[in-house]
DORO-964919 format. One record per residue: residue number from 1; residue in one letter; y, z, x of N, C-alpha, C, O in turn. Coordinates in pm, whole numbers. Each point is the difference from the previous one (the first is absolute). Last residue first. Example, Ala and Ser with C-alpha at 12.3 -4.5 7.8 and 13.67 -1.06 7.14 Angstrom:
<recs>
<rec k="2" r="s" n_v="-225" n_w="708" n_u="1285" ca_v="119" ca_w="6" ca_u="82" c_v="109" c_w="73" c_u="-77" o_v="111" o_w="17" o_u="51"/>
<rec k="1" r="a" n_v="-683" n_w="-24" n_u="-22" ca_v="119" ca_w="0" ca_u="-89" c_v="120" c_w="0" c_u="90" o_v="-2" o_w="66" o_u="104"/>
</recs>
This chain:
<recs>
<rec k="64" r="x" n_v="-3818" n_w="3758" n_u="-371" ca_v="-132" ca_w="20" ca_u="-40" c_v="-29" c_w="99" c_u="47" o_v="-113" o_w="46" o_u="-17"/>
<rec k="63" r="x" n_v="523" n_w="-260" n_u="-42" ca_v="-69" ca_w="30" ca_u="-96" c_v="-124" c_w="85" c_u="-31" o_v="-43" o_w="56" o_u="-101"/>
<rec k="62" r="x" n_v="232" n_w="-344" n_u="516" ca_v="12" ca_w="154" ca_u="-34" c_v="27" c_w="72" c_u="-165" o_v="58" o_w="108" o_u="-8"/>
<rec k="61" r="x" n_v="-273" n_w="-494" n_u="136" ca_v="-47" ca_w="44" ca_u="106" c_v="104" c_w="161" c_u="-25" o_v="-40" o_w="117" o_u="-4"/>
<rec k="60" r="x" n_v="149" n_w="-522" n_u="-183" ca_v="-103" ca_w="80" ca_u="-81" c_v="-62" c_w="101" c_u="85" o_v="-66" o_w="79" o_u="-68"/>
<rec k="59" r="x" n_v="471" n_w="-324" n_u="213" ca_v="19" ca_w="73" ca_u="-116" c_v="-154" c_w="76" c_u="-28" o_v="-9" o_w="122" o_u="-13"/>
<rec k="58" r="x" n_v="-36" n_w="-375" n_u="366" ca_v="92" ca_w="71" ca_u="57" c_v="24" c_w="125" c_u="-181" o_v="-34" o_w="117" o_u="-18"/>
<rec k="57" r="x" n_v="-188" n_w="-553" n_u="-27" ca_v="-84" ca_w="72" ca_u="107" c_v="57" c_w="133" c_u="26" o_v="-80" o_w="92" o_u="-13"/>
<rec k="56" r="x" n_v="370" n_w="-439" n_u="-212" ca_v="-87" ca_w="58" ca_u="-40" c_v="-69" c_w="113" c_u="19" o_v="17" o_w="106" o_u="-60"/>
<rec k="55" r="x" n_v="243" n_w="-300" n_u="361" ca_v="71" ca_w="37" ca_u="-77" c_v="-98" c_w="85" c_u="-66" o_v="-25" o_w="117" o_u="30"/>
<rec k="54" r="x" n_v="-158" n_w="-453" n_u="212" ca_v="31" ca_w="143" ca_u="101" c_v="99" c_w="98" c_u="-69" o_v="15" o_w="108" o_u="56"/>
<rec k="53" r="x" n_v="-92" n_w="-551" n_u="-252" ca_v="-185" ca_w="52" ca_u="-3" c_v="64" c_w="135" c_u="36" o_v="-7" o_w="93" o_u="-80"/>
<rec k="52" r="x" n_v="369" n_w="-414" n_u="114" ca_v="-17" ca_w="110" ca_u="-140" c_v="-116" c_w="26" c_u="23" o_v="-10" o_w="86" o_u="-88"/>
<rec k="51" r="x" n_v="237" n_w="-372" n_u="384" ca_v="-51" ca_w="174" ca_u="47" c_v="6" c_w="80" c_u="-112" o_v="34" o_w="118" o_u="-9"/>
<rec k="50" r="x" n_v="-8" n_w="-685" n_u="184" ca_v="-16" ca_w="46" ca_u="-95" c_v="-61" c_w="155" c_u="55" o_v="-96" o_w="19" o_u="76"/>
<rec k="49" r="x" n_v="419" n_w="-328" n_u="220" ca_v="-138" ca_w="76" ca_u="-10" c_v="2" c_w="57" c_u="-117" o_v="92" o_w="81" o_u="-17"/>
<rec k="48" r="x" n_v="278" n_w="-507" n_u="112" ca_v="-28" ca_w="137" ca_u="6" c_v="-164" c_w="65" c_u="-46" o_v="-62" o_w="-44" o_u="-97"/>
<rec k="47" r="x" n_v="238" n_w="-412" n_u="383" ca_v="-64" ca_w="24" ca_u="-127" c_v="16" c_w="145" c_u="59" o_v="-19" o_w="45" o_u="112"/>
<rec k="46" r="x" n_v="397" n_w="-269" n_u="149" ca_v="-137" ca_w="30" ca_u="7" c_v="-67" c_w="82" c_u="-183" o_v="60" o_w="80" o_u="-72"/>
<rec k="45" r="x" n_v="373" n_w="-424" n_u="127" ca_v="-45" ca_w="138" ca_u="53" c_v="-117" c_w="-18" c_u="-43" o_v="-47" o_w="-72" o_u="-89"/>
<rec k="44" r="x" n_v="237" n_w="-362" n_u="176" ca_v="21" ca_w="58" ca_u="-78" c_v="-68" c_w="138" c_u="74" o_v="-54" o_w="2" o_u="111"/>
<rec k="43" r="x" n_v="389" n_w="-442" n_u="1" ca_v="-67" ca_w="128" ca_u="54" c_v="-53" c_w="52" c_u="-125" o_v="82" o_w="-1" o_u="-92"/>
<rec k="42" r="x" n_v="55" n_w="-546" n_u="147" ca_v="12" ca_w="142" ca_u="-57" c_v="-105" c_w="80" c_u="20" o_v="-119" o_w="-25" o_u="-16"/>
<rec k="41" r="x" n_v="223" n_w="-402" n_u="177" ca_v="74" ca_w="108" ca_u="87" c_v="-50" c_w="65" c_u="-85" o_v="-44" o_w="91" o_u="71"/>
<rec k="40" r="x" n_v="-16" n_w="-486" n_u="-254" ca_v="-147" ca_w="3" ca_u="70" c_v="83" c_w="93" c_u="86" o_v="-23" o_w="-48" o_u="110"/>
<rec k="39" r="x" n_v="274" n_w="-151" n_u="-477" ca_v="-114" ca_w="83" ca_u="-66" c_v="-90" c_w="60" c_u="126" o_v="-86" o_w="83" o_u="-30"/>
<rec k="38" r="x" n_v="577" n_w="-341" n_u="7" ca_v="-93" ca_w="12" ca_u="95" c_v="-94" c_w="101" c_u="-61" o_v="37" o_w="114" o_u="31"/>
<rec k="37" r="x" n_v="345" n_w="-221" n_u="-319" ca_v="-58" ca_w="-107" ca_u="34" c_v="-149" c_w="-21" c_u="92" o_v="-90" o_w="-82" o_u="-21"/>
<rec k="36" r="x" n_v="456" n_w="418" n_u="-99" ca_v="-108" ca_w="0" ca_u="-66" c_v="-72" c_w="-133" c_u="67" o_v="-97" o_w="26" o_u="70"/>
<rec k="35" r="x" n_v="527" n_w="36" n_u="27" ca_v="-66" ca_w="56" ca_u="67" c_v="-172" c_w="83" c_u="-12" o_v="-68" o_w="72" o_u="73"/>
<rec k="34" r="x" n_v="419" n_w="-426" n_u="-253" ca_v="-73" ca_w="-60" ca_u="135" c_v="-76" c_w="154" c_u="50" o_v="-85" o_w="-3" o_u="90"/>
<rec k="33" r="x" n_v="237" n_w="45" n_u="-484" ca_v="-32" ca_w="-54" ca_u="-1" c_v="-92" c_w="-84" c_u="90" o_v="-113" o_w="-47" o_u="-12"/>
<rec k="32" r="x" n_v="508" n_w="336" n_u="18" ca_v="-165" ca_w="47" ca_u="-104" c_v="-83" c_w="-54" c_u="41" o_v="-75" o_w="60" o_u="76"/>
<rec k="31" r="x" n_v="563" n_w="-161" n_u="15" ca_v="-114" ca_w="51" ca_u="92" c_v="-131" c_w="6" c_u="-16" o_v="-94" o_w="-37" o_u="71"/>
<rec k="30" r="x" n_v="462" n_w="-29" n_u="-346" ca_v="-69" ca_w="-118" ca_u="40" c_v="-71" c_w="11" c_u="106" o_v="-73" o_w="-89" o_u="42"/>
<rec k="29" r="x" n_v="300" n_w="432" n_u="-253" ca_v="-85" ca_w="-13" ca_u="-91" c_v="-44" c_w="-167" c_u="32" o_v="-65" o_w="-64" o_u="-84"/>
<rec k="28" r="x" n_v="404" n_w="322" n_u="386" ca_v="-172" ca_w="56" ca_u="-6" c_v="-90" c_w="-79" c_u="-133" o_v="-123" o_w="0" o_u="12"/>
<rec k="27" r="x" n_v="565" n_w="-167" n_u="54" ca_v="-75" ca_w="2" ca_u="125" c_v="-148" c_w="61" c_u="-11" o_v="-111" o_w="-49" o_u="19"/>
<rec k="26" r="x" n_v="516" n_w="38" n_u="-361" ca_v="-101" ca_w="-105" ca_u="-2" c_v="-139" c_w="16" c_u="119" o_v="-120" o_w="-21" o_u="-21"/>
<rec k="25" r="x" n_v="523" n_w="264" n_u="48" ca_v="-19" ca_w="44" ca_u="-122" c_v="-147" c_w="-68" c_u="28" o_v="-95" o_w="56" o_u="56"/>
<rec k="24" r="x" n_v="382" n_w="-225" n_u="191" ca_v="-29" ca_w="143" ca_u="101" c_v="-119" c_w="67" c_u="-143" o_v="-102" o_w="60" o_u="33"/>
<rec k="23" r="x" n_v="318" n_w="-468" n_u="-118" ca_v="-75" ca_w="-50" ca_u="113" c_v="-68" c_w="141" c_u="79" o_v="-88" o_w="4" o_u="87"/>
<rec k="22" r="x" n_v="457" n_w="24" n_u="-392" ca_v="-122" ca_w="-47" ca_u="-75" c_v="-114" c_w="-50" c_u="85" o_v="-109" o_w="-16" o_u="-55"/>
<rec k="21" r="x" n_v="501" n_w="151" n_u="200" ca_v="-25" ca_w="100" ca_u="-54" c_v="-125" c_w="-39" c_u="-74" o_v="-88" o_w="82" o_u="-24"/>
<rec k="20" r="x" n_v="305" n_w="-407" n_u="268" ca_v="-57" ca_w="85" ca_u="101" c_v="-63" c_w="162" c_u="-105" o_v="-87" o_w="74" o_u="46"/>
<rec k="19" r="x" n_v="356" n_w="-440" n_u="-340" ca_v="-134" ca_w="-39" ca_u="107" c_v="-84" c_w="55" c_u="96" o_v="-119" o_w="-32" o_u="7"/>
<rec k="18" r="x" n_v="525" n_w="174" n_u="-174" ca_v="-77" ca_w="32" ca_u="-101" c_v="-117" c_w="-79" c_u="41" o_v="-109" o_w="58" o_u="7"/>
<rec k="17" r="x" n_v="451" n_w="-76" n_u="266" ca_v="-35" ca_w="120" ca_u="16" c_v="-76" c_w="6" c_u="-153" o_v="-12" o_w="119" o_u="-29"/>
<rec k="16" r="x" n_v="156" n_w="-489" n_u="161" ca_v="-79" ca_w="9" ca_u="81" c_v="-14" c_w="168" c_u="9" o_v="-68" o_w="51" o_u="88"/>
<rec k="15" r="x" n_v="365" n_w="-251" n_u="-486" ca_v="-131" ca_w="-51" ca_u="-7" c_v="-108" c_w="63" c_u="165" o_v="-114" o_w="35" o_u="-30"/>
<rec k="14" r="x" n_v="590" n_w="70" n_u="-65" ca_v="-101" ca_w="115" ca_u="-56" c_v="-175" c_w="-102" c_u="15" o_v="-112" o_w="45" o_u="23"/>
<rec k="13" r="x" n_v="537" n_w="-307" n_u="63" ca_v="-24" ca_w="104" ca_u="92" c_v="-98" c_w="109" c_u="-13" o_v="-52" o_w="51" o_u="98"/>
<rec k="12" r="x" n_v="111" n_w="-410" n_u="-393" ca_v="-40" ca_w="-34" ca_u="139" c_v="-8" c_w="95" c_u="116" o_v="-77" o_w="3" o_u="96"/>
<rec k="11" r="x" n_v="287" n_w="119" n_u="-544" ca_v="-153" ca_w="-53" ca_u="-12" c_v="-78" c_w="-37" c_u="127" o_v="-110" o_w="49" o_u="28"/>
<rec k="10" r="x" n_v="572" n_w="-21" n_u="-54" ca_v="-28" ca_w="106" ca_u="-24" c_v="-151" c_w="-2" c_u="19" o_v="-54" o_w="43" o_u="102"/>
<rec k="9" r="x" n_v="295" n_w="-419" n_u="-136" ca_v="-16" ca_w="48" ca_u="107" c_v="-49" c_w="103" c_u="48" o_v="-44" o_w="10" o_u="115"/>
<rec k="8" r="x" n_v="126" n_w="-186" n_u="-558" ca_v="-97" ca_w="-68" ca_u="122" c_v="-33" c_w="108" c_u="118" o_v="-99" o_w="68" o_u="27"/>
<rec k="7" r="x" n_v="436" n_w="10" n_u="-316" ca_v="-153" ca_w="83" ca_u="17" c_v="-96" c_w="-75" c_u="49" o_v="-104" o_w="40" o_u="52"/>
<rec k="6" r="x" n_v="530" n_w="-188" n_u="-31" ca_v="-9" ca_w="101" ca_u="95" c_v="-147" c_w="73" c_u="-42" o_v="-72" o_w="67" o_u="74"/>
<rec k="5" r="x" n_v="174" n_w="-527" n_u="-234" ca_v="19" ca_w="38" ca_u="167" c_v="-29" c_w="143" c_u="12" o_v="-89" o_w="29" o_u="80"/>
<rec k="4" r="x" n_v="234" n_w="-64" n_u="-552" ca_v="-123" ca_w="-5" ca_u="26" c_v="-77" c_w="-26" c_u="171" o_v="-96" o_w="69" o_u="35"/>
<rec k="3" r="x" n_v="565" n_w="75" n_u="-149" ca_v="-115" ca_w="24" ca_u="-26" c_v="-107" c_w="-16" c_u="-21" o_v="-75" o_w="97" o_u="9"/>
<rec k="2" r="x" n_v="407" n_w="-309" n_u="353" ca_v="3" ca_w="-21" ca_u="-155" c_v="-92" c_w="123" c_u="-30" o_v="-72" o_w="25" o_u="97"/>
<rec k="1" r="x" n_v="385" n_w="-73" n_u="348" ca_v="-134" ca_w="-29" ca_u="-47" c_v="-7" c_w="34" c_u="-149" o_v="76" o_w="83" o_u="-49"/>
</recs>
């Protein structure tokens, strides 16, 4: 086989393992996408209770 044949060949063989590496790489950042997509699942947490009045109240109270 000639040199250039052989890096052919070379090339062909590395090509499906640089394909699968890039396909593993690639995977989550095409995910994103579809997984943004659905806006109407999202959980949000319960509104937190404003408790600065009882803070306050609490500080001046022993001041006094």
């Amino acid at each position: 086989m000639t040199r250039p044949a052989t890096q052919i060949v070379q090339v062909l063989r590395l090509l499906p393992r640089a394909l699968l590496i890039l396909l593993v790489l690639a995977a989550p950042v095409l995910a994103v996408p579809q997984l943004r997509g659905d806006a109407g699942s999202t959980i949000e947490a319960p509104k937190a209770r404003k408790g600065g009045v009882g803070f306050v109240l609490l500080v001046s109270l022993q001041r006094g």
